[in-house]
N, C-alpha and C positions, 0 to 999 in steps of 0.2 A: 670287753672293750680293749684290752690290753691284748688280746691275739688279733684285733682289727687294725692297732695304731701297729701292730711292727708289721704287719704285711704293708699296710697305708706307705709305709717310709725306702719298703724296697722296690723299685721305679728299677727297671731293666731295657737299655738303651737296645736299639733293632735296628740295625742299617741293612734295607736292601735298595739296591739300583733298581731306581726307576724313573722311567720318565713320564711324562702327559700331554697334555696338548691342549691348541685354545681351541674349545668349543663356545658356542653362542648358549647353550642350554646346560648345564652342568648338569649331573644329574645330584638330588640332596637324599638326605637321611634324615626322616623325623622321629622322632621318639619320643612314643606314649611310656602307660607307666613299664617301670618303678620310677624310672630319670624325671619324665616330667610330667606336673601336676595342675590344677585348676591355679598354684597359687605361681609366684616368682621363680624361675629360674635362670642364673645369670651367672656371669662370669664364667665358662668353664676353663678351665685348667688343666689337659689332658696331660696323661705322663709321657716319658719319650716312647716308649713300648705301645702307647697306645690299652695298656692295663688298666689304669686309673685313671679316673678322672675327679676333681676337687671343684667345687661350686658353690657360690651364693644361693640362700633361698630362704623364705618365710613362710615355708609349710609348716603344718605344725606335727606337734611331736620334738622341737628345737628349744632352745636357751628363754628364744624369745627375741624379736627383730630380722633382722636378717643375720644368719649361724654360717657357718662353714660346714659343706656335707660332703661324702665321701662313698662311692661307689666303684664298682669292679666289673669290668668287662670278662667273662667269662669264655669269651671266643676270642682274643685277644693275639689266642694264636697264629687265627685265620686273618689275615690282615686285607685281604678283600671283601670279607663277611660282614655281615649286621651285626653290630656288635650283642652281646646280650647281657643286662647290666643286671649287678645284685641291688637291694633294698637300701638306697643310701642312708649310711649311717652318719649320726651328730658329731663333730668335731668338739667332745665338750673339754677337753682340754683347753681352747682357747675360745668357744663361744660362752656370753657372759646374756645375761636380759636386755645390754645395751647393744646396738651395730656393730657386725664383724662383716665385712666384706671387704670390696675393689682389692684382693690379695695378689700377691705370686711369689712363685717358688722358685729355691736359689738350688740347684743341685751338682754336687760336688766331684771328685773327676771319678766316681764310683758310678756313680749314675741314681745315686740316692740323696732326697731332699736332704738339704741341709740348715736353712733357713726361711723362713714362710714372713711377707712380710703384708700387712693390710692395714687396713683403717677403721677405727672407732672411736666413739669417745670419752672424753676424759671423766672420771668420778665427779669434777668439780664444777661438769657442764649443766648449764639449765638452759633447758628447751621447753618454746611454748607447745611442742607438740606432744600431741596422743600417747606419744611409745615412751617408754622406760629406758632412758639412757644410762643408767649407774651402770658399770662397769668394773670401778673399784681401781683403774690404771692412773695411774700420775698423766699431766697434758695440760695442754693450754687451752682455749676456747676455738667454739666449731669441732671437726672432725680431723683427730692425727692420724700420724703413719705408726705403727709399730712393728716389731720384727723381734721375732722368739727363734730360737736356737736351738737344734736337737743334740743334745749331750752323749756324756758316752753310751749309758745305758738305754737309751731309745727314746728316750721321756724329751718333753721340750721345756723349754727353760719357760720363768713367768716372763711375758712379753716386756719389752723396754723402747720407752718412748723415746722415741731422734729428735734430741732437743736440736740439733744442728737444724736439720730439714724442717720443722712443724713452726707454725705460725700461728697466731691470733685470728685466721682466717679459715676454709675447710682446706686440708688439703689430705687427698687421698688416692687411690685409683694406684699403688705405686705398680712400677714394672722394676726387676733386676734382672740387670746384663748376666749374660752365662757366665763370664769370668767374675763377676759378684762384686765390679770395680765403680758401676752405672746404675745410678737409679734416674727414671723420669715418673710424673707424678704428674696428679691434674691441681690445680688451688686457683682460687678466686681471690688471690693476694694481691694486692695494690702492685701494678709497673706491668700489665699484661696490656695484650692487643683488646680484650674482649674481656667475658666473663668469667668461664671456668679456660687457662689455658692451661699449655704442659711445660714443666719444668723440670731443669736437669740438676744432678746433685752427682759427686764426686768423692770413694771412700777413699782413703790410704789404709789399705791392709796389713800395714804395721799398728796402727795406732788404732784403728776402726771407729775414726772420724770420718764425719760427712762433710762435705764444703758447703759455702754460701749457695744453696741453689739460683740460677739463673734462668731465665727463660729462653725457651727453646727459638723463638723466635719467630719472621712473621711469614716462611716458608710452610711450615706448621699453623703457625695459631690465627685466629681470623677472631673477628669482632663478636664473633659468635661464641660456641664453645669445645672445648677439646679436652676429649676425655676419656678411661680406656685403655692406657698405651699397654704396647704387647711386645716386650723384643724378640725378633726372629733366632734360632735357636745358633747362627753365626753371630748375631752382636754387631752387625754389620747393617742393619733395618729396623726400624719400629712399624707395629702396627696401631693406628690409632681409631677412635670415632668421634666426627664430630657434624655439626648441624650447619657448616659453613653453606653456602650456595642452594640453602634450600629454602624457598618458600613459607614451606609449612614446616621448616624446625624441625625436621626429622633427622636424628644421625645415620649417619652411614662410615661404610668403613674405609678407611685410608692405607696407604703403604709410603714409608719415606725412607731415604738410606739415613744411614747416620754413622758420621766419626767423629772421635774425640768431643767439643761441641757443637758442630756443624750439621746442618741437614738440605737434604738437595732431593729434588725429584718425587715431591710428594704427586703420587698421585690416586684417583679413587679406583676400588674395586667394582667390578662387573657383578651381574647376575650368576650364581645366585646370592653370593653374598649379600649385594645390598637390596634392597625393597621399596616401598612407598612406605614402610611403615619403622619403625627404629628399631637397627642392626647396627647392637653394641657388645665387644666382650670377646677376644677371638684368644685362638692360640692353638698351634702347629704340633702333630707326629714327628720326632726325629729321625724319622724315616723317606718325609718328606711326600710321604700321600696322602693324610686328609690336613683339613682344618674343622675345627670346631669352632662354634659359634653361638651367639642369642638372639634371637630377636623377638618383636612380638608382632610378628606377620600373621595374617590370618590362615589359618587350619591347624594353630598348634591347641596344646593343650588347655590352655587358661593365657596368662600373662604374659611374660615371658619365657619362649624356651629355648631348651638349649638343641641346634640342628649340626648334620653331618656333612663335608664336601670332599669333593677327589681337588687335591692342591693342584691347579691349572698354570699350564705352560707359562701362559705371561710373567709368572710370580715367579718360577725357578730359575735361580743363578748360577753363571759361571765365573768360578775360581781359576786361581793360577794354581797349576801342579809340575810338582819337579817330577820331569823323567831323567835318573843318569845311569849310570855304572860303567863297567868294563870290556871291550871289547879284547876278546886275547887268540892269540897263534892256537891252535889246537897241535902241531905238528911236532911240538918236542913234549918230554914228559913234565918240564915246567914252564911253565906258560908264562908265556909277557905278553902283555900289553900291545898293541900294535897301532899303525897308521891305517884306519878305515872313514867309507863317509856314509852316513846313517841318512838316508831320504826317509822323510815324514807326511804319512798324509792322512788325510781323513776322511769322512762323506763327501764335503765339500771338494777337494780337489788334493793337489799339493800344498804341505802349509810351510815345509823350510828344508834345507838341508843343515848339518852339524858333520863334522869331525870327531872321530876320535885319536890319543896320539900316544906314540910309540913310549914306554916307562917299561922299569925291567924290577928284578928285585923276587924277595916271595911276596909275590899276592895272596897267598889262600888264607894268611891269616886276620886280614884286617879286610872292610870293605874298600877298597880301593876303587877308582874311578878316573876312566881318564875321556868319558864327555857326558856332559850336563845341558837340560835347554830345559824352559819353560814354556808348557801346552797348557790348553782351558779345558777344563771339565765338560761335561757335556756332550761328548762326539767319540766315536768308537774311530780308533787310532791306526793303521796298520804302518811299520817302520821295516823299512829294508835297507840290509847292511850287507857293505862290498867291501874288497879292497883288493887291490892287481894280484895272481898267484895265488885267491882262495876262491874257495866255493861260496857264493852269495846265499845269505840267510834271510827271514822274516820273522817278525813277531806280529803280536798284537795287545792294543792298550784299549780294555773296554773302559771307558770313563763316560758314561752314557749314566743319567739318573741322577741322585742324591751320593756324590762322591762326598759331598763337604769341602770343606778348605784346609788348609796348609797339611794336604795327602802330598805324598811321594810316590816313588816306587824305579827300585834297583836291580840292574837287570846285568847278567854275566851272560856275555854272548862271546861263544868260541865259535870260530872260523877254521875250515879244514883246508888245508893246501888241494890243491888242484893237481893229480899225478898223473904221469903218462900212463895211461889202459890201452891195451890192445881193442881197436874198433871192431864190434862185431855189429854183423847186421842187426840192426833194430824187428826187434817182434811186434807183431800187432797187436796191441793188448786193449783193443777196442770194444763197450759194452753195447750192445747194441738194442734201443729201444721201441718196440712195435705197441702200434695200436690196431686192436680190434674191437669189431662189433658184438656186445653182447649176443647177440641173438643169435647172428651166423657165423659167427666164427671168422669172417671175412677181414682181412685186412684193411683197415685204411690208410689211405694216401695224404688226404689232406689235413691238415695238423697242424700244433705244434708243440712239446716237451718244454715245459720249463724247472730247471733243478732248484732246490731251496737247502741251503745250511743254513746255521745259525752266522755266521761270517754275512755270507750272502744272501742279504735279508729282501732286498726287489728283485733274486731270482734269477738264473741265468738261462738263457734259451738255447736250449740245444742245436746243433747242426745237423743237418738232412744230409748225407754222403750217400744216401743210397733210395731208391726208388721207395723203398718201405720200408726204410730201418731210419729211426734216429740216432746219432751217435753221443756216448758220454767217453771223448777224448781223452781224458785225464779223471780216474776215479776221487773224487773226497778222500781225506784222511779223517772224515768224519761221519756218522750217519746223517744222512738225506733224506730227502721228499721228493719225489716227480709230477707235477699237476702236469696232465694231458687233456690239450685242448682240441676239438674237432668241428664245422660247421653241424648246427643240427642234432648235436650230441651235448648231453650232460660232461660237465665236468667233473674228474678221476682225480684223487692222489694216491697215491702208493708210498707206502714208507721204507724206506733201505737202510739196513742194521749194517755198519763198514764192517765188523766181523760175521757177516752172512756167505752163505756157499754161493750165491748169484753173485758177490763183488769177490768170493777168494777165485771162484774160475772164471770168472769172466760171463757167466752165464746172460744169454739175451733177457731181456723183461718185457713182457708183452702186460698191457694193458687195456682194460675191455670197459668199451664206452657203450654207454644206452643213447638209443634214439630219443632225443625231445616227445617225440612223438607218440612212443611207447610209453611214457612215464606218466600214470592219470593228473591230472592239472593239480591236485591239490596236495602232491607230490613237490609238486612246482614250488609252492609258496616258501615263504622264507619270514623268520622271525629279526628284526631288527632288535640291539641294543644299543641303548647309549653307555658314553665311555665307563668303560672298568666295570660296567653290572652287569648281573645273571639272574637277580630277580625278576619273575613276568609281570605284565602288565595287564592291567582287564584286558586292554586288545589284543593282548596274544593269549591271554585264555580264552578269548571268545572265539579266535580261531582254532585254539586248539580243541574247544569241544567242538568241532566241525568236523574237526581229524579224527576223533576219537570215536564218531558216529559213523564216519567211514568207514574204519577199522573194524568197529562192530560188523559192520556190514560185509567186511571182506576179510573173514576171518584166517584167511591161509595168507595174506601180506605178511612178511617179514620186513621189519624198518630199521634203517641206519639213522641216528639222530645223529648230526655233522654241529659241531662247533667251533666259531670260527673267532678271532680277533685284526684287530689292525697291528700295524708291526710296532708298535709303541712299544717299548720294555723289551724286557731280556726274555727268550723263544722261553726258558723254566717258569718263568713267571705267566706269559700267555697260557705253554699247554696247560697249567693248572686253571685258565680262567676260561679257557675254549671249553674245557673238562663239565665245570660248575654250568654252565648255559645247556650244554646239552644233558647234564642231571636232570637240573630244573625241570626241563621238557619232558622229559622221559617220567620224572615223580609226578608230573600232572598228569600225564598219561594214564599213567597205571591207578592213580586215584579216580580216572572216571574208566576204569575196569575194564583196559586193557592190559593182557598179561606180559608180566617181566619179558618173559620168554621170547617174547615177539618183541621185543625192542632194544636194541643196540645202540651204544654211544661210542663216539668218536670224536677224539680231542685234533681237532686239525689246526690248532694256533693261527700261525699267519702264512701259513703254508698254501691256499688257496683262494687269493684275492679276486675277488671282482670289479674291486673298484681299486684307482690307483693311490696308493697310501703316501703318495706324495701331498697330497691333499686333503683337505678335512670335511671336503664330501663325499671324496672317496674310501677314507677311513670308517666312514658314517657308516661307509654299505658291506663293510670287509665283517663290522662288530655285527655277526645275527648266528643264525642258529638257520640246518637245512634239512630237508630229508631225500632217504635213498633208501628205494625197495629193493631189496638185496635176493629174492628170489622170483 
């Protein structure tokens, strides 16, 4: 147990950029055993890593009541994966024969739990009901808060009841703010709107007293119940559940901002989060792509369980982010500062212009700075910097995904004077790109080339200057992708390495398209996903044993398995997801005894769209999997 509680406490925080998008269907994740069982499972609690997870539950092999359980995700690594959990283990440190649940955790700027705070009840409570409430804790009547502390040596302290917070009534459910300064709580105490509402409480971290709790108010609470609260991992949102506007008293799950004690803008979550049935218990990756969840919807294991989501666009926020630093002269050996004007833009268009302004002195030992501006998270940046008598520069600010808040980022940008050169004729250093016909070798004319970087994510379409040549006027400073489009012809991409002998000499690129025609129909077909998966579905295994029968039948086919994504997220992030889809396909393949050998995969990210990713029916059609007889 003691080589389980120190792994249990080191929680390792994972920031990568990414983004998502509102679809109508989300796709979930459900989980049989070990996670979950015929009996209760609820509350999860994932770690920021996505490693751990911490839950309610009344299976047995526990204290007795509801215990605190603890399990480990073993792919944790893969963070688009199924996750694969170990045998959760009892938290008997803090579970008793009485109630331990409605918990959460406080973790500190390590990224390691620091305080676990729940509800149970007191030694001196008497209950007409069934279950054994002794617990042995000091309290008052009904259900308290408590909150145990992990010491130096890893161990946690015996828990201590918040006389500030706890009432003569139930109050539990607690949530703490990341900064450890916020708790909100659910209690059925006297001066609410309804039954169970939520309530807010206030520590001073000097003294590590609670204030008077107050209620949250009637933007949140309804006549009904509220219960659940979850704070988003900025401190800046709660998430809650409650049964307000429903008929049949079912919870569902909520999102509301919240400052100081103010809340604004509650509003309910979409499918899949919520059900016909009661979806209570959430909490977020500090990563910023799934959420976890409980409910007891039908097809899970018993009671309530605990389910999986990709965190949807509606829900991700934009922050303010400082961009500053230094623009400086390049043209003496010490550099000042100078007068330039920085244009800024984004996806959207132009968002400002800024200044920077002339300071002299040494810079190189201090970060000095002579302009500043605040932009919002969420949108990939490019900044172009001028100033009379230099040569103009560019950068770029991906802030696209889970940046977080109060990010920065300082940027030293030197400027080269502009010199008098002798003009010489300009050379042609023109790439020039053809398309031909697989089959005969033939030229075609009618087309068209479009180029893809990671910059340039909807592609640029090449120019026609010559009867049968497309032209790439200006090579990347980057490696590319060319999709080559033709009437009647399958669609091509071709990958280009910027340090290839085709881009050091200029070499032409010729690319060879197959007739529609030529290509047997079932060649044709194409495998759909929904967003951020790669696992199949019955209906794409029932096509694919179609394929696989083919195959048998035509056994000298060689096949390209094509995986493709929509341009959500960063091109490193897709090619690894384009990568897993066209696995996937290829491992069912060869389990219905087609050999490796005949089947090829290829990671083509968002490099060959079909449908337009401006859109979320055209994103629908970009996420599939394709194939391509290669001889």
């Amino acid at each position: 147990m003691k080589t389980v509680m120190k792994y249990a406490i080191y929680f390792f925080l994972l920031i990568l950029s990414l983004g998502s998008q509102p679809l109508k269907n989300l796709p979930e994740t459900t989980f049989g055993a070990p996670l979950n069982t015929q009996n209760a499972e609820y509350n999860p609690i994932i770690s920021p890593d996505g490693r751990y997870i911490v839950f309610q539950s009344d299976r047995p092999g526990g204290q007795g009541g509801m215990d605190l359980w603890l399990s480990e995700n073993k792919n944790y690594k893969n963070r688009m994966g199924k996750p694969s959990w170990t045998e959760p283990v009892n938290f008997k440190q803090l579970n008793t024969p009485s109630y331990e649940g409605g918990f959460s955790l406080l973790f500190d700027k390590d990224n390691i739990p620091s305080e676990i705070y729940f509800s149970s009840y007191s030694a001196n409570y008497k209950s007409n009901a069934s279950v054994d409430t002794r617990s042995g804790k000091d309290g008052f009547d009904g259900l308290n808060i408590y909150y145990t502390k992990r010491t130096k040596n890893g161990k946690w302290s015996l828990p201590t009841h918040l006389n500030e917070v706890n009432s003569n009534f139930d109050d539990r459910m607690p949530t703490i703010s990341p900064d450890g300064k916020t708790m909100i709580f659910s209690s059925n105490r006297p001066g609410g709107f309804g039954k169970y509402d939520l309530w807010i409480s206030k520590r001073d971290l000097q003294t590590n007293k609670w204030s008077e709790p107050r209620n949250a108010g009637e933007e949140v609470n309804s006549s009904g119940n509220e219960i659940m609260p979850y704070f988003h991992f900025d401190g800046m949102s709660i998430f809650y559940s409650s049964d307000k506007n429903d008929d049949n008293y079912k919870f569902s799950f909520y999102t509301v901002d919240f400052e100081d004690y103010q809340f604004a803008n509650s509003k309910i979550l979409s499918y899949p989060f919520n059900s016909e049935n009661d979806d209570e218990g959430i909490s977020l990756t500090h990563d910023g792509i799934w959420i976890y969840y409980a409910s007891n919807k039908p097809g899970g294991e018993g009671q309530f369980d605990i389910y999986r989501a990709p965190f949807p666009e509606y829900l991700r926020k934009h922050y303010s982010f400082i961009f500053n630093g230094l623009v400086l002269d390049g043209s003496e050996s010490t550099m000042i500062g100078i007068d330039s004007t920085i244009h800024i833009f984004n996806e959207k268009g132009y968002i400002r212009t800024i200044t920077s302004k002339r300071i002299g002195g040494d810079l190189s030992k201090h970060d000095h700075k002579n302009f500043e501006t605040k932009i919002e998270t969420g949108y990939l940046y490019k900044v172009e910097v001028s100033s009379p008598g230099f040569h103009p520069t560019e950068l770029t600010l991906d802030l696209r995904g889970n940046v977080g808040q109060n990010k920065s980022r300082y940027e030293k940008i030197v400027l080269m004077p502009i010199r008098e050169i002798k003009k010489e004729e300009p050379k042609e250093e023109l790439v020039h790109v053809i398309l031909k016909d697989f089959m005969t070798k033939a030229t075609i004319t009618k087309g068209k080339v479009i180029l893809f970087t990671e910059k340039e994510r909807g592609g640029t379409e090449l120019s026609k200057k010559e009867e049968e040549a497309f032209v790439i006027e200006k090579l990347p400073e980057t490696d590319f992708e060319l999709l080559a489009k033709a009437p009647n012809y399958k669609d091509e991409t071709v990958f280009i390495k910027k340090d290839s002998e085709t881009v050091k000499e200029k070499k032409d690129i010729e690319i060879y398209l197959r007739k529609l025609s030529d290509i047997p129909a079932i060649y044709k077909e194409q495998l759909l996903f929904a967003f951020n998966e790669y696992l199949l579905t019955k209906k794409q295994t029932e096509f694919l044993d179609r394929l696989a029968g083919y195959l048998l039948e035509h056994p000298k086919d060689i096949l390209e398995i094509g995986g493709h994504t929509d341009n959500i997220a960063t091109k490193e992030y897709n090619v690894k997801l384009s990568q897993m889809r066209a696995d996937e396909v290829k491992k069912y393949l060869v389990k219905k005894g087609i050999a490796e050998d005949r089947l090829f995969t290829r990671a083509y990210w968002y490099s060959q769209p079909v449908g337009d990713n401006k859109t979320a029916e055209g994103r629908a059609q970009n996420r599939r999997a394709n194939f391509n007889k290669l001889n």
